[in-house]
N, C-alpha and C positions, 0 to 999 in steps of 0.2 A: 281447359277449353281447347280444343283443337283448330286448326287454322283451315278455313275453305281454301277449295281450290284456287279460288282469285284473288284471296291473300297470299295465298305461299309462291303465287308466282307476283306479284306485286312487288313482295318481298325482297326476290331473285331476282326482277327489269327493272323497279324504276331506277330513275338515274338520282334519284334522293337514297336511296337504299342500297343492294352490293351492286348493282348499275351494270350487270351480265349484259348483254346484246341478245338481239333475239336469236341470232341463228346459233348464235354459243347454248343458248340456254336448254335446247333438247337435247344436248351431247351429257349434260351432267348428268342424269342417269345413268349414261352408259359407267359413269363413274363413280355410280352409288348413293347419290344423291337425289331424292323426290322429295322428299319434304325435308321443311326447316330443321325439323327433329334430328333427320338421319346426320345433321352437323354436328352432332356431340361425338360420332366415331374419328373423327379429322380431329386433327395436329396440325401444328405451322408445319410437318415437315410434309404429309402427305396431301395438306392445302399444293403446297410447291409444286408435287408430282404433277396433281390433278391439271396446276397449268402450264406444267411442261409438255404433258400429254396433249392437252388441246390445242397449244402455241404448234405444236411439231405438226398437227391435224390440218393445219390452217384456220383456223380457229382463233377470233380475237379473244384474250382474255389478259388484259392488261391489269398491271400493279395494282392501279384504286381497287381491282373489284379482288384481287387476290387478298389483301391488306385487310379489307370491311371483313371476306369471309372468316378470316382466321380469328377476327377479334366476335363474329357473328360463334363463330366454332365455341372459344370459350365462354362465353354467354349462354348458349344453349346447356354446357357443361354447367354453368353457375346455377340454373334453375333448374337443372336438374339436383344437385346441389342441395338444396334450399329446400327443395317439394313444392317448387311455383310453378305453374300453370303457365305456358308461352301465349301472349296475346298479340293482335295487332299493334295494340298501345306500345308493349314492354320491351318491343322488338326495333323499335323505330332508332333511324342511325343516327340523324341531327339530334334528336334528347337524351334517349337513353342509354344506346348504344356509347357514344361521345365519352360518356361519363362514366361507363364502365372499362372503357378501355382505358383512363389513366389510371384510374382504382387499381386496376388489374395487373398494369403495368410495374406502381408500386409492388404489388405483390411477389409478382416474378424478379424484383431486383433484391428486395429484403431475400429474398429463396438463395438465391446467388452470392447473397452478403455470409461474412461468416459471421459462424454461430456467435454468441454474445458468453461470456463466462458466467456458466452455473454459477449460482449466487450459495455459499457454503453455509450450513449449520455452527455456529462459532458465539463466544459469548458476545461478543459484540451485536451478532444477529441470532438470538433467541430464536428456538421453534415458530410461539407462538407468529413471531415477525418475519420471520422466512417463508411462513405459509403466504404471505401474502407477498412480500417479493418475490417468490418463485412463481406464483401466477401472472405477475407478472412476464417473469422472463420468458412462459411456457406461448403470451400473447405474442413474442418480438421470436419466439422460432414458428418459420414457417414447414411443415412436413410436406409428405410427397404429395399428397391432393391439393399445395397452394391452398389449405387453411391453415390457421396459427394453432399449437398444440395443444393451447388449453381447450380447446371443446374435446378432449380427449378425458378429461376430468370436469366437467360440467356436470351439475348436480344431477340432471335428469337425464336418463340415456333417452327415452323414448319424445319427443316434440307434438307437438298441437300438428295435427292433419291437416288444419287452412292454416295458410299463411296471413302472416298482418297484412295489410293494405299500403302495397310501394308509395314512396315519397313521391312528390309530382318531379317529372323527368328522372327519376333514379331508379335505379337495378335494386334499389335496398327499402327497408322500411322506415317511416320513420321512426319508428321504435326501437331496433336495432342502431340507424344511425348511418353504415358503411357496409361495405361486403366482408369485410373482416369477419364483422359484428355476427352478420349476418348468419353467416357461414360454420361461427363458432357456437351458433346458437341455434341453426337450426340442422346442422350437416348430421347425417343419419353413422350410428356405429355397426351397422351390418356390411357396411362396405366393403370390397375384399382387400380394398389398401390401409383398412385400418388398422391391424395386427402391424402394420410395419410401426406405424405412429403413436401404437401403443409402447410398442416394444423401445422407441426414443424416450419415450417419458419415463420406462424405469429406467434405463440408464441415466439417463440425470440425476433422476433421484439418488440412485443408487450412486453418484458421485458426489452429490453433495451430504449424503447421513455417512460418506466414507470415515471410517475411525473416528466414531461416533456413537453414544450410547442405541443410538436408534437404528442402527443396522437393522439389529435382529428383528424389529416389528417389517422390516421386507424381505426378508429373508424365503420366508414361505412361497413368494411370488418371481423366485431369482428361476426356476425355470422353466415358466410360464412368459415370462418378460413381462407380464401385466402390471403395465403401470400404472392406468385408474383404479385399481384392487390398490397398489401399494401409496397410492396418493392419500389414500380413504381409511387406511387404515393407522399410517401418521396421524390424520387431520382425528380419527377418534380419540387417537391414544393419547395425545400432547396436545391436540388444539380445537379442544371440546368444549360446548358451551362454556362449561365450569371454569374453564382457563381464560376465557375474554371476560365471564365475569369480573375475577380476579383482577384481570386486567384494566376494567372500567374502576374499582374500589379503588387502585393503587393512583390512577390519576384522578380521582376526585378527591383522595386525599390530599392529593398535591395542593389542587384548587382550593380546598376550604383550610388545610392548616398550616402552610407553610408563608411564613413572613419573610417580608423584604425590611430591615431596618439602616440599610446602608451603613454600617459600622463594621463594612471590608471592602477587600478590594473586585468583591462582586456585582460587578453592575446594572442598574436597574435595567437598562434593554437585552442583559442575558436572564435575568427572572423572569422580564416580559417571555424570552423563548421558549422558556418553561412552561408556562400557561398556552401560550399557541400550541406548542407540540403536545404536550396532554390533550386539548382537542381533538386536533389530527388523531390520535390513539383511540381517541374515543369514538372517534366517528367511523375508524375500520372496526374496531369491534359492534356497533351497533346495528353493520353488517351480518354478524355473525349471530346476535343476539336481541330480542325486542328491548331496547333504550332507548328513553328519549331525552334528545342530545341537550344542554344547555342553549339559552337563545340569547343574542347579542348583547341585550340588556344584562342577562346571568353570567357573562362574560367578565361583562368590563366591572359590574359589582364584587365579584371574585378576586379581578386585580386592584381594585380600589380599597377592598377589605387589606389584601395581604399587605399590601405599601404600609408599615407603622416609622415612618422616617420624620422628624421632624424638622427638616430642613424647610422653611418656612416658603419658599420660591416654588418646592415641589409640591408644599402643600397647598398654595396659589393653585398651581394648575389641577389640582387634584377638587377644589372646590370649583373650577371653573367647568371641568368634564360632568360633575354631579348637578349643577344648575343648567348644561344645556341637554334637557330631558326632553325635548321635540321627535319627531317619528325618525326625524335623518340628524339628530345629534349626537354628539358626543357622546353622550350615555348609554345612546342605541347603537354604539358601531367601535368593534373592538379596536381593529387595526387605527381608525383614525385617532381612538383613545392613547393609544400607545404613543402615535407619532408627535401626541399632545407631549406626554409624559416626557418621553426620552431626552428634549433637550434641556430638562431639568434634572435629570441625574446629578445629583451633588461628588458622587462618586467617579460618576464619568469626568466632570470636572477637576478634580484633585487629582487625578493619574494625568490629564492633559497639562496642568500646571506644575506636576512633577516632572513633568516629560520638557518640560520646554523652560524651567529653569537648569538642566545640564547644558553647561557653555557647548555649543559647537564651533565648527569653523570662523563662524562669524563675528564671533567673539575672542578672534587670538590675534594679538594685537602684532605680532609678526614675530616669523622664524628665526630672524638670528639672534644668535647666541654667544657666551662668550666661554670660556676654555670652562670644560667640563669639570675640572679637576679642581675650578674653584670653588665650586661648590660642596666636593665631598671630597677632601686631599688624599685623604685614607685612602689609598686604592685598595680593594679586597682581591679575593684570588681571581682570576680571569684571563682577559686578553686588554693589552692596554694599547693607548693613544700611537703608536708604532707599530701593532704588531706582535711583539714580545707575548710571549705566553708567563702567565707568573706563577712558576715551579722551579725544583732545584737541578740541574743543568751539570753535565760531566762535563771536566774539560776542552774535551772535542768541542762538544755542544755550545760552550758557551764563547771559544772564540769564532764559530761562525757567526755570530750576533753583529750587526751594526751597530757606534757606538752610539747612537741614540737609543738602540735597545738595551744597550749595553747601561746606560745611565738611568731609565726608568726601572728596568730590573734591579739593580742597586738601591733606587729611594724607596720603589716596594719592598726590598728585603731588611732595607733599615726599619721602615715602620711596622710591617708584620712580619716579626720575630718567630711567632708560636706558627705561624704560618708558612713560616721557611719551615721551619723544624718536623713540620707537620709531612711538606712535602718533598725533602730529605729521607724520613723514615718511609715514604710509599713507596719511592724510588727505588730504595733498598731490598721492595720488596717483587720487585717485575724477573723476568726471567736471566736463565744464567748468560745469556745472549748481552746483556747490558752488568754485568759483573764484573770487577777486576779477576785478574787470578796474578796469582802470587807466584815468584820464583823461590826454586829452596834455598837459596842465600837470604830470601826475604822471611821465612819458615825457620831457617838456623836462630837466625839472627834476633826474632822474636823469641823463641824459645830460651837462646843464651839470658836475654834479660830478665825473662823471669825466675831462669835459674839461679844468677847472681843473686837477684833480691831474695829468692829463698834458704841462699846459701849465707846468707849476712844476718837474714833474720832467727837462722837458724842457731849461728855460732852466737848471737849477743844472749841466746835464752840457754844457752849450755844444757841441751838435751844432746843425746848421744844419736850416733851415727846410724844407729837402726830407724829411728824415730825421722831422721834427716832423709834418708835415701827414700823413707815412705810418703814422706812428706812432697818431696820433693818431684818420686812419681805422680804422685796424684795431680800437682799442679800441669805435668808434662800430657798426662792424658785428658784434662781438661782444656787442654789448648789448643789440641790437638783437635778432640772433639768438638771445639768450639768454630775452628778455623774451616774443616771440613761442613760443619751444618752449612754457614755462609756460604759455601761454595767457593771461594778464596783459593783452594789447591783446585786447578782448570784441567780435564783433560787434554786442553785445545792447548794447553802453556807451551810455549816453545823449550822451555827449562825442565826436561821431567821432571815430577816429585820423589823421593826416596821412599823406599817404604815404611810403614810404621815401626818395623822391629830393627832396620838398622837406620835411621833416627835416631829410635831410645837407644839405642846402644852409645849413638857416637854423642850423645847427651849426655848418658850417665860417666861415662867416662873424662867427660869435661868439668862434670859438677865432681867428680873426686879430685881429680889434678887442683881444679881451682881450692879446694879445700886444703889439702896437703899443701 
């Protein structure tokens, strides 16, 4: 319907509506404006021009009536929008108007807000369940025309010619609900901003099937940017009648054969969650598919079935839910049923009575104590009551000790013997930096004795002198070899070492003298 001429200036003077002045109000032509209509070309920013222009002219044109214009601006835009028909009714600033500008307002800030995280294909969140949170998230982005993105994959591209019949005082129907709703339900895809809002919706997609078997079903549309092509062709290929079927079989199985007999540590208000959430499942698929849902009563008989518990208190309240069979009882009303049940969980009981016989704070009859060592005298390897670390200690090492450390490391080494021993031989085994080294008066000197002994045990077995001198090498180069592995002969020694061949010389020449 079109507006007479003494609506659209009603529109533009009263002081209930944009509240222009009279002598202002022939100047806006000059600025493009004659009818209501011509406001869907205006923006807040070229509203501002319009009354800078006239403010500079001499011309009143103050804030109220700049403010109504720009919110009048985006309202015109909305019905156009939508495919509504601008009336006197739909135009007015104290009802509809009013109500449209917070609407709107929300709009422009969610716009501003940032984006929300793509919700990803992953097993936690299966295809067929991401189809429906991702519609979700396509409602919470708003694109460049300030609609939400899912009416970019809405089943119908082409909309009903008449619009439903506006809610009383509202911009919207009540069928729809909100301008959102509205917008996403009736906003037309010929628009020339729609390819931008297309082109966002495969990119998301295309981020959330990222390194995913399902690339390749959008592949074909990577550059087209068509994202209700690659929405539609997911929703065939993974999330097709056939698959919510499936999906309603697998939770009515839930419901008809799976038992609660409380003999674990599962409890009966996480079994109850089970049966609520198979609902829920069941009710988005009956979206997708003609089912008809279970009703209150099929409900609470389903969780009354699976309960086989005979905890006698549970099964009290399980005959009390089944006798109150009234239109608002117990038997008619799941959640009340549940809130019946839960505090009879026998199970929930047992983990709370296990929980609350472990002593805590309030049962320790107080901190002090008396010498720890009464208790367990053995000290094992450690750090003890001084300090004192308990391992085996070089000289240096152990008279820096205090003799309090000095006497606890003693009683630990009297009592663990195999424990000294133990860390003796690791000692032994750390770098040359913690090694003795040996001088060659220390090297001679070793050597001599073993010489002696093999020159005594030589002459008592009356073997001959060849047998002796071979003998006698063998032990020299064994001791040799043996002192050298240890690391015993030091680079760093202040005492050079001799070298290996006049050693054995001035050896063998000692083991003959001593013989002769």
């Amino acid at each position: 319907m079109v507006l007479t001429a003494a609506q659209t200036t009603a529109f533009f003077r009263n002081e209930d509506q944009m509240g222009i002045p009279q002598e202002t109000f022939p100047r806006l032509a000059n600025e493009g404006i004659v009818t209501v209509a011509d406001l869907a070309d205006f923006n807040k920013t070229s509203i501002k021009r319009l009354a800078d222009n006239l403010n500079k002219a001499g011309l009143v044109f103050g804030a109220k009536c700049e403010q109504r214009l720009v919110v009048a601006s985006n309202l015109v835009k909305y019905y156009n929008t939508t495919g509504r028909d601008m009336t006197a009714a739909n135009i007015r600033w104290n009802n509809v108007m009013k109500n449209f500008e917070s609407q709107w307002q929300s709009l422009e800030d969610k716009k501003e807000a940032a984006v929300p995280e793509v919700p990803k294909i992953t097993k936690a969140l299966p295809i067929i369940k991401w189809t429906e949170v991702f519609q979700d998230f396509l409602i919470r982005v708003i694109g460049v025309r300030y609609i939400p993105l899912s009416y970019v994959i809405r089943d119908q591209v082409e909309v009903p010619a008449d619009a439903p019949p506006l809610a009383t005082d509202q911009p919207y129907s009540t069928e729809h609900g909100s301008i959102q709703r509205e917008m996403i339900a009736r906003a037309s895809h010929t628009d020339g901003l729609f390819g931008d809002d297309n082109a966002s919706v495969y990119h998301y997609i295309e981020e959330a099937t990222r390194s995913t078997s399902y690339t390749g079903s959008i592949r074909p549309f990577k550059h087209t940017e068509d994202g209700r092509s690659a929405w539609f062709a997911i929703v065939s290929q993974f999330a097709g009648k056939d698959k919510w079927q499936a999906e309603i079989k697998r939770n009515e199985q839930l419901l008809h054969t799976r038992v609660w007999k409380g003999q674990s540590n599962f409890t009966l208000e996480s079994f109850i969650a089970l049966h609520r959430n198979a609902f829920i499942s069941m009710q988005a698929c009956a979206q997708h598919v003609n089912y008809r849902l279970p009703n209150e009563r099929s409900r609470v008989g389903f969780l009354l079935d699976a309960i086989q518990c005979p905890d006698h208190k549970l099964q009290a309240a399980m005959a009390s839910i089944d006798s109150d069979d009234t239109e608002d009882g117990l038997r008619n009303n799941f959640e009340a049923a549940a809130s019946a049940l839960v505090p009879k969980d026998p199970v929930a009981k047992k983990r709370l009575a296990m929980a609350g016989s472990k002593r805590d704070q309030s049962f320790i009859s107080g901190v002090e104590g008396g010498d720890v060592s009464a208790v367990n005298t053995k000290k094992k390897s450690g750090i003890g009551k001084t300090g004192v670390h308990f391992r085996f200690y070089t000289k240096a090492e152990y008279h820096k000790l205090s003799k309090a450390q000095k006497a606890e490391l003693k009683e630990w080494r009297e009592q663990n013997p195999d424990a000294v021993q133990q860390s003796k031989q690791d000692s032994g085994k750390k770098g040359k930096s913690n090694k003795r080294s040996y001088s060659q008066k220390e090297i001679a000197s070793l050597v001599n004795k073993k010489v002696k002994n093999a020159m005594e045990n030589q002459e008592s077995s009356g073997k001959e002198e060849e047998q002796a001198s071979t003998y006698i090498m063998s032990l020299i180069e064994k001791a040799l070899q043996k002192e050298q592995n240890k690391g015993q002969a030091s680079a760093s020694s202040t005492e050079a070492a001799p070298s290996n061949s006049s050693l054995l010389h001035s050896i063998l020449k000692h083991a003959k003298n001593h013989k002769a």
